[in-house]
C-alpha positions in Angstrom: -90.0 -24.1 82.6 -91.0 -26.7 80.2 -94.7 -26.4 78.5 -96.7 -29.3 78.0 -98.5 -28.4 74.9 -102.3 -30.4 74.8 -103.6 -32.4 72.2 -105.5 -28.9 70.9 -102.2 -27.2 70.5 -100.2 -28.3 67.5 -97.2 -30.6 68.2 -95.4 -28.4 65.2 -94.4 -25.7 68.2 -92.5 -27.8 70.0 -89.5 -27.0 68.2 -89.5 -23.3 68.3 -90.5 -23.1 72.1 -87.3 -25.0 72.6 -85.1 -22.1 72.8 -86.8 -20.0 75.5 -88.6 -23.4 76.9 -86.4 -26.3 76.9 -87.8 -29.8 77.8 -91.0 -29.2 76.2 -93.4 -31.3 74.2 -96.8 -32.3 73.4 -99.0 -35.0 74.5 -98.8 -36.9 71.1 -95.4 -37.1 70.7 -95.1 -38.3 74.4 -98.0 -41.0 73.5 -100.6 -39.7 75.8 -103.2 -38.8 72.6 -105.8 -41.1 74.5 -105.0 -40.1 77.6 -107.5 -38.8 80.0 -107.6 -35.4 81.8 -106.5 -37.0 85.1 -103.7 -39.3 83.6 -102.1 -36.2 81.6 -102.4 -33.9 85.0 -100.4 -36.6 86.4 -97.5 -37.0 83.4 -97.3 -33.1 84.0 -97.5 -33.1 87.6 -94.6 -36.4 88.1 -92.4 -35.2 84.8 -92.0 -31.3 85.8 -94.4 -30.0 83.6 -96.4 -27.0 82.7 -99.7 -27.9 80.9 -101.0 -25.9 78.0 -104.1 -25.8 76.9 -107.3 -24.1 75.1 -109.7 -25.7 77.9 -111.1 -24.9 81.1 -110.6 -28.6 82.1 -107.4 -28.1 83.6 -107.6 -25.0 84.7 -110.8 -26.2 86.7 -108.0 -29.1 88.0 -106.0 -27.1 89.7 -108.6 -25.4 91.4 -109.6 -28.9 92.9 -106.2 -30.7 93.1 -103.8 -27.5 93.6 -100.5 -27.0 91.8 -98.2 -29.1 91.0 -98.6 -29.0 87.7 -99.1 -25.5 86.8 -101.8 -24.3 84.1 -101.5 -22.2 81.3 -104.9 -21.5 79.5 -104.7 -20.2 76.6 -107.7 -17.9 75.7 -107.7 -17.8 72.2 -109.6 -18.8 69.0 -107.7 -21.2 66.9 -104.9 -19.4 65.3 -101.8 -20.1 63.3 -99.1 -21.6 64.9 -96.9 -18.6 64.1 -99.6 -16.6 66.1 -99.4 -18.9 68.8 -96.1 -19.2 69.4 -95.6 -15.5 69.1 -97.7 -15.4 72.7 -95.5 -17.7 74.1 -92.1 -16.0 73.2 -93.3 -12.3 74.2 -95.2 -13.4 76.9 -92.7 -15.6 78.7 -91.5 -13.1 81.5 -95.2 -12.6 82.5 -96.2 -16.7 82.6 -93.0 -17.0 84.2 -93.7 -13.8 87.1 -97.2 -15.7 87.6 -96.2 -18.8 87.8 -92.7 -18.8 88.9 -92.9 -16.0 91.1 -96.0 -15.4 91.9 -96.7 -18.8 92.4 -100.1 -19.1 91.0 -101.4 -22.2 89.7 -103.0 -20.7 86.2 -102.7 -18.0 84.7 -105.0 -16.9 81.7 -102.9 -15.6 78.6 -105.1 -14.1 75.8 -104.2 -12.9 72.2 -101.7 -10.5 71.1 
């Protein structure tokens, strides 16, 4: 599964979620910083991504549009990026039972 990290989640992860996430990135290293909603919904959807974000926006997408892309809404306050990716690396198997398995279309991940 490869995360697309949103312009509110530092592009300074992608490295580290490599390992256990290959393939991902972040919007401003792919160029989309200006991008709308709609046009990064559709990188994810035609590039085999997961979005990541802190907003409801996309998770109120894929109620409208359906899945693909999948959603990962990140319920936190801003946090360090160690505390961040820390939530991503221990919670892996349960985004990937909700999303892989499950096959939900968001799935809400809160603090540790």
């Amino acid at each position: 599964m490869k995360l697309l990290l949103d312009e509110n989640l530092s592009r300074r992860l992608v490295p580290f979620l490599q390992h256990d996430y290959p393939g991902s990135s972040q919007v401003t290293l792919l160029g989309l910083e200006s991008a709308t909603d709609t046009q990064v919904w559709q990188f994810a959807k035609d590039e085999g991504f997961v979005i990541v974000t802190r907003d409801a926006d996309f998770e109120e997408l894929s109620l409208v549009w359906g899945q693909p892309p999948k959603v990962i809404w990140l319920k936190t306050r801003n946090q360090s990026r160690a505390t961040t990716l820390k939530i991503f690396l221990d919670g892996r198997s349960m985004i990937e039972d909700a999303l892989l398995n499950n096959g939900q279309a968001c799935v809400e991940v809160s603090g540790v």
